[in-house]
C-alpha positions as a printed NumPy array, in Angstrom:
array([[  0.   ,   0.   ,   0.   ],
       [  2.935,   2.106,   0.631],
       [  4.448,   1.669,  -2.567],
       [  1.248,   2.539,  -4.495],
       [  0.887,   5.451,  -2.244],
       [  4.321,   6.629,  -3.514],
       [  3.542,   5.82 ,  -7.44 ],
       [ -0.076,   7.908,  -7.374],
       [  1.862,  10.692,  -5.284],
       [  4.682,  10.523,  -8.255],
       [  2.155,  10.712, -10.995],
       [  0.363,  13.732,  -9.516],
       [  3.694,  15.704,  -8.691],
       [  4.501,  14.542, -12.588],
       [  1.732,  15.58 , -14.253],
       [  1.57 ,  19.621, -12.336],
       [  5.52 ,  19.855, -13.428],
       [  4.288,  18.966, -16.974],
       [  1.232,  20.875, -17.032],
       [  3.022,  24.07 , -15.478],
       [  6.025,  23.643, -18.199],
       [  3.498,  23.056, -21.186],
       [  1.612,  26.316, -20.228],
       [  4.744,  28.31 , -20.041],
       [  6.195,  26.152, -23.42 ],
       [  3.081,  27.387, -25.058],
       [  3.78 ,  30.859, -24.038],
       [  7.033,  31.234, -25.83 ],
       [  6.377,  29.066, -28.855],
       [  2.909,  30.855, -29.676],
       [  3.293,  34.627, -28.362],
       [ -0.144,  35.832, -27.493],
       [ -1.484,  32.503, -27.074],
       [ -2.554,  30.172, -24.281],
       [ -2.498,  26.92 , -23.888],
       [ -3.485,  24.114, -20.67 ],
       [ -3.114,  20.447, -19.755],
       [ -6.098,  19.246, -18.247],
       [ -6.206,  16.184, -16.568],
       [ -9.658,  14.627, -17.22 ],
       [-11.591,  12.592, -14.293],
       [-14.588,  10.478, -13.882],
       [-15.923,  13.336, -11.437],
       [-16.737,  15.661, -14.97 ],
       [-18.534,  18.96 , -12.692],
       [-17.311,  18.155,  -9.869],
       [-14.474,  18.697,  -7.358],
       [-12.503,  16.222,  -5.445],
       [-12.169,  17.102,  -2.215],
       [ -8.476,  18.403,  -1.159],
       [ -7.543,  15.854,   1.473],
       [ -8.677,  13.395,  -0.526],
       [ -6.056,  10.454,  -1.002],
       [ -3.849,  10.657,  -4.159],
       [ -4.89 ,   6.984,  -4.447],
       [ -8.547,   8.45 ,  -4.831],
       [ -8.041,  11.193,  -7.038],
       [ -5.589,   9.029,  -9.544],
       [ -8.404,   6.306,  -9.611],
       [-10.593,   9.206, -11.091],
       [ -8.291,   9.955, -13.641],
       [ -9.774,   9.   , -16.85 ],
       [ -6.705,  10.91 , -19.485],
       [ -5.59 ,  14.302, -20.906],
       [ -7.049,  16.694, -22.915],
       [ -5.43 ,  19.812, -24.547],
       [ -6.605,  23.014, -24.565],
       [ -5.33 ,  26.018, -26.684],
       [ -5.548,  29.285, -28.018],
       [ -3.53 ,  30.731, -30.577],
       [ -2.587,  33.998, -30.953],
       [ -5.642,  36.273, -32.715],
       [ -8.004,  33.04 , -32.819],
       [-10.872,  32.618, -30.797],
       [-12.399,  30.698, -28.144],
       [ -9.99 ,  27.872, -26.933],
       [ -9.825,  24.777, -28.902],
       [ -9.299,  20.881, -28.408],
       [ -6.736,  19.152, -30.774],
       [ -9.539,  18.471, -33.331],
       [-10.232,  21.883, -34.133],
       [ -6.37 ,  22.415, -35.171],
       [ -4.715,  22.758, -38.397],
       [ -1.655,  20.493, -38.815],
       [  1.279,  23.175, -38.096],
       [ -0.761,  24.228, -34.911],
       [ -1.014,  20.024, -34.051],
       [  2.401,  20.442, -34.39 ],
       [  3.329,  23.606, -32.286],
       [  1.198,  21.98 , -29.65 ],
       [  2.741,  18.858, -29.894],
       [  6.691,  20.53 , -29.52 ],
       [  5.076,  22.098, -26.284],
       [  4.456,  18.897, -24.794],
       [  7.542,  17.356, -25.423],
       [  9.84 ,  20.246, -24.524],
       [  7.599,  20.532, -21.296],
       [  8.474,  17.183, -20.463],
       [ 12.093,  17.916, -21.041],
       [ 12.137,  20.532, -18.328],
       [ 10.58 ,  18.437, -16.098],
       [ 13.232,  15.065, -17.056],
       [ 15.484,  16.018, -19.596],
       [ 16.992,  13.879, -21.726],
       [ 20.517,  14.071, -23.353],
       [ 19.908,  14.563, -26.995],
       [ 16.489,  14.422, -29.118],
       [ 15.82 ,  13.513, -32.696],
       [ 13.241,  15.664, -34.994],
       [ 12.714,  14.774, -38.68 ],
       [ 11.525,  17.718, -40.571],
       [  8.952,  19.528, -37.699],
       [  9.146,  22.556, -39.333],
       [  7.227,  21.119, -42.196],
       [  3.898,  22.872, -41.177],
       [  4.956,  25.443, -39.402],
       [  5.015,  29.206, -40.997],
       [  7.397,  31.051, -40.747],
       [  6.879,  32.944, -37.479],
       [  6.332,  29.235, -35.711],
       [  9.317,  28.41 , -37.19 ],
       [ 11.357,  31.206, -36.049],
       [  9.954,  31.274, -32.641],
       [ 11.183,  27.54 , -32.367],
       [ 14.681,  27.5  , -33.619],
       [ 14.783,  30.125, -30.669],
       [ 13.298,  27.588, -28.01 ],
       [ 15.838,  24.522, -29.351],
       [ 18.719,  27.233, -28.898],
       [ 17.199,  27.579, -25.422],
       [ 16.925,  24.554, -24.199],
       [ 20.589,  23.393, -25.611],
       [ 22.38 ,  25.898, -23.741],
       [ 19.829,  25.236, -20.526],
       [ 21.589,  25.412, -17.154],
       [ 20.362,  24.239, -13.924],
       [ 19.032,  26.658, -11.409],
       [ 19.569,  24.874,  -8.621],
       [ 23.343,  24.293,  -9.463],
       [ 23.832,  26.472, -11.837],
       [ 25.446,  23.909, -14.001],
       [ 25.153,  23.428, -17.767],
       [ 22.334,  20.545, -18.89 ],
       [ 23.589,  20.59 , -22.392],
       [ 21.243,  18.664, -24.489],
       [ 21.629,  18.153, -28.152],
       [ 18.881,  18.199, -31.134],
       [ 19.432,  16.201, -34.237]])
């Protein structure tokens, strides 16, 4: 019981980093957009209660959706709605989200700028420059990571 205690309490810590990161991620790639990770429950409308076990709250869990807003569109939209360069901006998000929260030493791409426009594609040769020269900020020691 202890160890599944642990794993729920690991999942939930995991999924806030990655949520937090995506939402800032989303910020940088997409100026004057928005974008959220929503984890989605069994409980639709209604609230867990906060003292409620993690073992409780992770056996609501049901997945993930995506919401996101691009810059001069409208309401927020689910993956769906997207074209194919903004399935791929949102997609980038999510994995360089999950590289600040567990980063890994190098990453391959093949061709992701194929959808993107130009701006999209300028604002993410910035965030690979970025997050190859990253340095810890607890240690302030280089993380190099490299991007084939």
């Amino acid at each position: 019981e202890h160890l599944d205690l642990k794993k729920d309490e690991a999942m939930e810590r995991t999924f806030k980093g990655i949520a937090k990161h995506f939402t800032e991620v989303f910020r940088e790639l997409v100026p004057g957009g928005a974008g959220k990770l929503i984890m989605k429950t069994s409980h639709e409308g209604k609230q867990l209660e906060p003292g409620a076990p993690a073992s409780s709250r992770i056996a609501a869990y049901q997945g993930i959706s995506i919401r996101v807003q691009f810059a001069g569109g409208a309401a927020t939209q689910t993956m769906q709605q997207l074209s194919g360069g903004q399935k791929t901006m949102v997609a980038l998000c999510l994995i360089f989200a999950i590289q600040r929260c567990d980063p890994a030493p190098f990453y391959i791409f093949d061709e992701i700028d194929a959808n993107l426009d130009a701006a999209h594609r300028s604002s993410l040769a910035q965030m690979i420059e970025r997050q190859a020269s990253r340095v810890n900020e607890e240690s302030g020691d280089p993380e190099p990571t490299q991007f084939i």
